[in-house]
C-alpha positions, 0 to 999 in steps of 0.5 A: 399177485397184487390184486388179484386172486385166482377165483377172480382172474377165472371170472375175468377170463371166463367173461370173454370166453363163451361155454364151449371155449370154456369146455373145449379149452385149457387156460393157463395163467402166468403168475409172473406179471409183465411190467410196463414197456416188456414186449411179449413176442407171439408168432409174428405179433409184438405186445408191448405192456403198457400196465404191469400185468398178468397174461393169460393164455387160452388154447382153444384147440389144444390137442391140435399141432400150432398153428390153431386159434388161441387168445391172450388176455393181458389184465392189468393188476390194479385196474383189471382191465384186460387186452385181447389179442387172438393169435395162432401160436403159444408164447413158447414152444418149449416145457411151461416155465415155472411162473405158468399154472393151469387155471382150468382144463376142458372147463374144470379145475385141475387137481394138479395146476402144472398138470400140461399133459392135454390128453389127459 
């Protein structure tokens, strides 16, 4: 990651998250980053990526079935800048991709970082 270490992107997101979205979540980071002109496809909802940056994936409700509130959270690698977009469906439907990691389960840090499983 360019700029960027894991401590900071938890900062970064947790700033724009309040304490019980923070509890009742699971945030998920890709450490692949998405360079400038991708387009991410979410449900419905097209993002183009204007800075090479990293997507964060907030479940805000993640024992739900989809659609339920989720946010995405582009931060741009050099500046830290970040995007929000507040959506209802994950950016995939099926297993995580390798590039995916947990950041924090339920507000904790997992002893595992591709420990997905939400009921435990």
């Amino acid at each position: 990651m360019e700029n960027l270490n894991k401590e900071e992107i938890i900062k970064i997101i947790l700033n724009h998250l309040t304490k019980e979205q923070k509890d009742q979540s699971i945030i998920y980071l890709n450490y692949e980053p998405y360079k400038s002109g991708d387009i991410i496809n979410i449900g419905r909802t097209s993002i183009e990526v204007k800075k090479t940056s990293y997507l964060a994936f907030v479940d805000l409700q993640p024992r739900l079935n989809w659609g339920h509130s989720c946010i995405y959270i582009l931060i741009d690698s050099k500046t830290f800048e970040t995007e929000l977009f507040h959506e209802q469906f994950p950016v995939f439907y099926e297993d995580y991709p390798e590039s995916y990691r947990v950041l924090l389960r339920y507000g904790s840090k997992p002893s595992n970082d591709r420990h997905f499983n939400v009921y435990d």
